[in-house]
Steps between C-alpha positions, in 0.01 A plus 500: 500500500791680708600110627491383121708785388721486835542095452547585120844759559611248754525225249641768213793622813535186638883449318567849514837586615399727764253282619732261538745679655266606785305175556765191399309244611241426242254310748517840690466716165216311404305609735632829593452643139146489478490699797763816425287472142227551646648822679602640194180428356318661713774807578502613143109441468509787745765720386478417109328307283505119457437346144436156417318284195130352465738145523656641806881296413640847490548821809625803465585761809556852459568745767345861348703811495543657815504166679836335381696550793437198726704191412442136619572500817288839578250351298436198772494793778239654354326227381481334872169717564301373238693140489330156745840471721357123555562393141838623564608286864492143309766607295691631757426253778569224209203307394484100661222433246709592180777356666740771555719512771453770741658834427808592709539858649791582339375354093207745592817799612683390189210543310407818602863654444513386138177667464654795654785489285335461145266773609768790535681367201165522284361803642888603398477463189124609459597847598810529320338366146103708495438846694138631477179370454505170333322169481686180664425194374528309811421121380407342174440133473374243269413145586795362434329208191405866351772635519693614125151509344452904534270559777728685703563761249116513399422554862728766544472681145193754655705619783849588310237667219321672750841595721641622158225693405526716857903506443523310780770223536440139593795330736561151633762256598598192409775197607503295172627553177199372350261744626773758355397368191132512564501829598785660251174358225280717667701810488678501826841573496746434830649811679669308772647161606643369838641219647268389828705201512805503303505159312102400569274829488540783311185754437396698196299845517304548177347791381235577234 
C-alpha cells in the first residue's frame, strides 16, 4: 500500500511548482518522485499520522504536534535510516533502461543547493507564521482525474475537527493559487506569502 499511495502523490505533485523547480527534467522527475514520496510517506507514518481512502486516489500527511520542526530537506536526513539507498543510485547515476542520460556532478550540486535554499526559506516562514504545538499538514494529494470532486476535503475534514476540538491549529504551505482556494474552503486562512523565485515561485503559509 505505501508504493500505491507513494506512486499515487507522485502523480498528484508531478506539475507542482516546487517539484518542478527542483527536478526540471521531467524524465528525471518521473522517476525521482515516487521515491522522495515514498520518504514522506513513510517519515510522517512515523512522526504523525497518514490518512488515505478505501479507493486509495487520495493521501494525506500530517506531522503531529511536537514534531513540526523538520522541513524537506531534514526530512530526507532522517529518513536515510529507514530508506533502501539502492532505489535511490538509478536516479542519481541516470537510468540507461528508462533512457535518461547520466546525471552530471554538478545537476546533482545544483540540485542539492535549491533544496537547501527552499528549505531555509520554508522553515522561515514556518516559524514566523505558527509557534506551539500544532499539526502540519505536510502533503495532500488527489489523483489528479479525481481531483475537484471533494475527496480532499472529505479526507481531511476528521483531522481539522479533531485539531479544533483540542484548540490546536492546523498549518501548511502551498505554491499555487488554486490550492489557496482549496484550502481558504476548508477554513484556512494565509498568514504569510514570499517570493522563492520572484516571477516563477512564490509560497503560501495557511493556517486553520
Amino acid at each position: 500500500m505505501q508504493r500505491q499511495a507513494s506512486e499515487l502523490l507522485a502523480r498528484a505533485f508531478f506539475d507542482e511548482p516546487l517539484m518542478v523547480y527542483y527536478l526540471p527534467d521531467p524524465a528525471i522527475r518521473q522517476q525521482a518522485l515516487p521515491i522522495f514520496m515514498w520518504i514522506s510517506l513513510r517519515y510522517c507514518l512515523a512522526h504523525g499520522e497518514v490518512w488515505t481512502n478505501p479507493e486509495l486516489d487520495a493521501v494525506a500527511c500530517w506531522l503531529s504536534p511536537g514534531k513540526t520542526n523538520l522541513g524537506n530537506w531534514g526530512l530526507l536526513r532522517a529518513s536515510l535510516g529507514v530508506f533502501p539507498l539502492r532505489l535511490l543510485l538509478p536516479v542519481l547515476r541516470g537510468s540507461k533502461t528508462g533512457g535518461l542520460e547520466a546525471i552530471s556532478l554538478e545537476r546533482k550540486w545544483q540540485f542539492l543547493k535549491k533544496l537547501d535554499r527552499m528549505e531555509k526559506e520554508i522553515d522561515r516562514m514556518h516559524a514566523q507564521v505558527v509557534q506551539g504545538p500544532h499539526w502540519y499538514l505536510l502533503t495532500l494529494g488527489v489523483e489528479p482525474a479525481r481531483q475537484g470532486q471533494g475527496i480532499g476535503s472529505r479526507l481531511i475534514a476528521p483531522m481539522l475537527d479533531r485539531a479544533q476540538s483540542a484548540s490546536q491549529p492546523c498549518y501548511l504551505e502551498t505554491m499555487t493559487e488554486l490550492d489557496v482556494a482549496f484550502y481558504r474552503k476548508n477554513g484556512f486562512k494565509v498568514a504569510g506569502e514570499a517570493d522563492l523565485i520572484p516571477g516563477s515561485l512564490h509560497m503560501w503559509a495557511m493556517i486553520r
